[in-house]
C-alpha positions in Angstrom: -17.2 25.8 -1.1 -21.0 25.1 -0.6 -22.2 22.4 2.1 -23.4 20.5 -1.1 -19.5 20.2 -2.5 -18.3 19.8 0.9 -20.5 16.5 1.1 -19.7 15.3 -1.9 -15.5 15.9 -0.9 -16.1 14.0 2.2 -17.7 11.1 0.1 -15.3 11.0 -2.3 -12.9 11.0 0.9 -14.3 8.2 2.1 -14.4 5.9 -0.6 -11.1 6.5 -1.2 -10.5 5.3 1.6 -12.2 2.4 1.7 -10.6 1.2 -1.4 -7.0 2.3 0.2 -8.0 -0.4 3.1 -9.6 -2.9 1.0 -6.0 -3.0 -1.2 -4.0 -3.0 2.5 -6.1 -5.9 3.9 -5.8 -8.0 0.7 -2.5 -7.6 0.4 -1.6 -8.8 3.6 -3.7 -12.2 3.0 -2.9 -12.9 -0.2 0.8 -12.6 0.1 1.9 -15.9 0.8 1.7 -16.9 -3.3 4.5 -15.9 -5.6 4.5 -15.4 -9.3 7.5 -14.7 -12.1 7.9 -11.3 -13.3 10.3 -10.6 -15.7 9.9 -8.6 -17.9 14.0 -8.4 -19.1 14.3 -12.1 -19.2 15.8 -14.4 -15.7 18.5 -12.9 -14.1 19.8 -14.1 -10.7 22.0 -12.2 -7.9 24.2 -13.5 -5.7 22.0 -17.2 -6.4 18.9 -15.6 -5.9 16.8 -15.4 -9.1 15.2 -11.2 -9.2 11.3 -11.0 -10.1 10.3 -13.2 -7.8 7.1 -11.3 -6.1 4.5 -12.0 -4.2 1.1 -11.8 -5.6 0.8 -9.5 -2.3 2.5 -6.8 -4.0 -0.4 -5.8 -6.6 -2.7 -4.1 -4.7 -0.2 -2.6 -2.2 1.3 0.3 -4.7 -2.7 1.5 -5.3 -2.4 2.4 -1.2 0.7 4.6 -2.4 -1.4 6.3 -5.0 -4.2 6.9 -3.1 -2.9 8.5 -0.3 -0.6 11.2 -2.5 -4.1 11.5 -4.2 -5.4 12.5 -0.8 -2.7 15.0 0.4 -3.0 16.7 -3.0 -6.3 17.3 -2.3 -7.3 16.6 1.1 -3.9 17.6 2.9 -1.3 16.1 5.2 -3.8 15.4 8.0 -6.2 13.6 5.9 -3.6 11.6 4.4 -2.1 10.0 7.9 -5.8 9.4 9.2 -6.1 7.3 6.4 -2.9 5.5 7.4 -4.0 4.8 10.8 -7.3 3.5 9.8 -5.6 1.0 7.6 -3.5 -0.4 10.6 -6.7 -0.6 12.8 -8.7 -2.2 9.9 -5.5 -4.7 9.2 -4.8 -6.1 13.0 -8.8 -6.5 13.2 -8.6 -8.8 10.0 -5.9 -10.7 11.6 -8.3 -11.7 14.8 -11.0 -12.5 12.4 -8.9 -14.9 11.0 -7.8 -15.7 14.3 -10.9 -16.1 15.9 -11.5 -18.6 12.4 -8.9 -20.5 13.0 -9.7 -21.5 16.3 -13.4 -22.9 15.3 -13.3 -26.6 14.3 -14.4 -27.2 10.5 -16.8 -30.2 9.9 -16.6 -33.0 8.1 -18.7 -31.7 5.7 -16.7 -28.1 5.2 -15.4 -27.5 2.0 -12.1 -26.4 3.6 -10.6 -28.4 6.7 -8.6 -27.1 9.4 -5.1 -28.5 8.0 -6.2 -26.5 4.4 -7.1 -23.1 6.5 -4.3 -23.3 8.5 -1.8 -23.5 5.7 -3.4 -20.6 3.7 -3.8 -18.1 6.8 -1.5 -19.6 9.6 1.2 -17.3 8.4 -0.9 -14.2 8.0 -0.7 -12.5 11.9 3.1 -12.8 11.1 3.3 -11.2 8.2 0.4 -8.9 8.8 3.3 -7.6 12.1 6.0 -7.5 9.4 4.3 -5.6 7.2 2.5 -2.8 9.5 5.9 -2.3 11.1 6.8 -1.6 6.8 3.7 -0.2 6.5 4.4 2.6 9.3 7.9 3.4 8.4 6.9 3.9 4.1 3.1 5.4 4.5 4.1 8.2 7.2 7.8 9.1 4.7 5.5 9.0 1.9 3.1 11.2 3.1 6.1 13.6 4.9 8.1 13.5 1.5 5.3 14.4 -0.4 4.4 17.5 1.3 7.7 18.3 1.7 7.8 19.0 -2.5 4.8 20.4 -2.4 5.9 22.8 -0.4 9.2 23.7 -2.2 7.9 23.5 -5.8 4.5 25.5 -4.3 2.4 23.1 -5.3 3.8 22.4 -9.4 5.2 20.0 -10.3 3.4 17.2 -9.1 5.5 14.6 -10.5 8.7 15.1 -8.7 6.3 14.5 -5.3 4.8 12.3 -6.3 7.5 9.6 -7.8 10.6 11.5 -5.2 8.0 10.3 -1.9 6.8 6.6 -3.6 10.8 5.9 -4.7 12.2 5.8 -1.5 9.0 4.8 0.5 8.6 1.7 -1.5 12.5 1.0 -0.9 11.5 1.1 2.6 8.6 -1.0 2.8 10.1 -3.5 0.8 13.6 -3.9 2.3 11.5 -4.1 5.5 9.1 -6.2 5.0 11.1 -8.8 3.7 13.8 -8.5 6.0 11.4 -8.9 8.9 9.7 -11.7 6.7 13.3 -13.4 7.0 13.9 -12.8 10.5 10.5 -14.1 11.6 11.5 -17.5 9.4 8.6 -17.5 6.8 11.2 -16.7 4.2 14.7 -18.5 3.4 17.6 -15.5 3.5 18.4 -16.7 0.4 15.1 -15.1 -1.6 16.5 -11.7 0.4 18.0 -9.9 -2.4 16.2 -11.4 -4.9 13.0 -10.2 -3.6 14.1 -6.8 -2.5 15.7 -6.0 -5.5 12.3 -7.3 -7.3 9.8 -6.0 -5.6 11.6 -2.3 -5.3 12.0 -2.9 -9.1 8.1 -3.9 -9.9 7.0 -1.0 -7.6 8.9 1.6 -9.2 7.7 0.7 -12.9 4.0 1.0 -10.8 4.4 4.1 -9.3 5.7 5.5 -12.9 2.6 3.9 -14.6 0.5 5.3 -12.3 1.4 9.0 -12.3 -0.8 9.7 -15.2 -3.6 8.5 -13.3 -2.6 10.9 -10.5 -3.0 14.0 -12.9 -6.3 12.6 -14.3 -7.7 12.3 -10.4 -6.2 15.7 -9.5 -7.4 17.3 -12.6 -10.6 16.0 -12.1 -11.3 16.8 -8.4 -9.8 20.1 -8.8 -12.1 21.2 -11.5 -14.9 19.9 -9.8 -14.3 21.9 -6.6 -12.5 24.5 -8.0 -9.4 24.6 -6.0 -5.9 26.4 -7.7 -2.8 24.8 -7.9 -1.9 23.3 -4.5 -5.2 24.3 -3.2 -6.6 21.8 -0.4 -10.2 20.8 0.7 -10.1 20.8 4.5 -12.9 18.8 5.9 -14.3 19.6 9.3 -14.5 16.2 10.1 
């Protein structure tokens, strides 16, 4: 690879994962409203009614696809420094907000305290909640992904990529909303509902978005000219 393509990896790197902590970031503020989704009509368990989701949950499962986008081509390495930036970039959003909080609005503002605080007050917990979630499904996703890479040697990209989102979604979500519970910003009795939900919704994601996975892959490798299971390493 020439220094030109190796710049142009390492851009491509990068703005991948900006958008990967743009998506993390967002999600964590704009969780606290909650749409319908159902797609198979209302249906309730145990009392709670299923596709009940957080408006949170949209750009989360684009941080799932973008970092099995970067260990297909960037590796295992690249992958979890992504991760870690995310955390850093989500705790320092939190003491913006914070920090915002703490400044008195005027009169004048077109948002008062009482307004702020009932958008964002909630955020540093839930932000905790979901990094905890964050941790445990990011770092399986990226382990479980490599780990079929390395048994199908690099075909099949499929099984990776849906076997690692699967059960790393059914992590993040069963923790996050468990936590959620625990710390008292949601009633036990959305539990299930939203569990069972937001698994659901982020399954039918991650099976919509598959395609897109090939068209990335198939695009990058052609452009560098990497063989099946082939990774860019970056010096950086």
């Amino acid at each position: 690879m020439t220094d030109k393509d190796r710049k142009v990896a390492y851009k491509i790197y990068l703005y991948l994962g900006a958008l990967f902590i743009t998506s993390l970031v967002v999600s964590n503020l704009i969780f606290q409203k909650f749409f319908y989704w159902r797609p198979f009509g209302e249906i309730s368990v145990y009392g709670a009614s299923l596709f009940e989701i957080s408006v949170g949950i949209l750009p989360y499962p684009i941080t799932f696809l973008i970092t099995d986008l970067i260990s297909e081509i960037y590796g295992k390495k690249k992958a979890n420094q992504i991760v870690t930036a995310g955390i850093f970039a989500s705790f320092f959003s939190m003491g913006i907000i914070l920090l915002a909080e703490l400044a008195p609005a005027i009169p004048e503002s077109p948002i008062d305290d009482e307004t702020f605080r009932k958008v964002f007050a909630l955020s540093p917990i839930a932000v905790l909640a979901s990094m905890i979630a964050y941790l445990c499904a990011q770092y399986v996703d990226i382990a479980i992904y490599h780990f079929w890479k390395r048994v199908t040697k690099g075909k099949y990209l499929w099984i990776r990529n849906n076997f690692s989102t699967f059960l790393s979604q059914f992590i993040d979500t069963f923790t996050v909303v468990g936590l959620l519970c625990i710390f008292g910003v949601l009633p036990w009795t959305l539990f299930t509902g939203l569990v069972i939900s937001g698994f659901l919704f982020k399954v039918f994601i991650a099976v919509l978005d598959t395609p897109f996975l090939y068209f990335f892959v198939y695009i990058l490798r052609k452009r560098f000219g990497l063989k099946m299971g082939e990774e860019i390493v970056l010096d950086i």
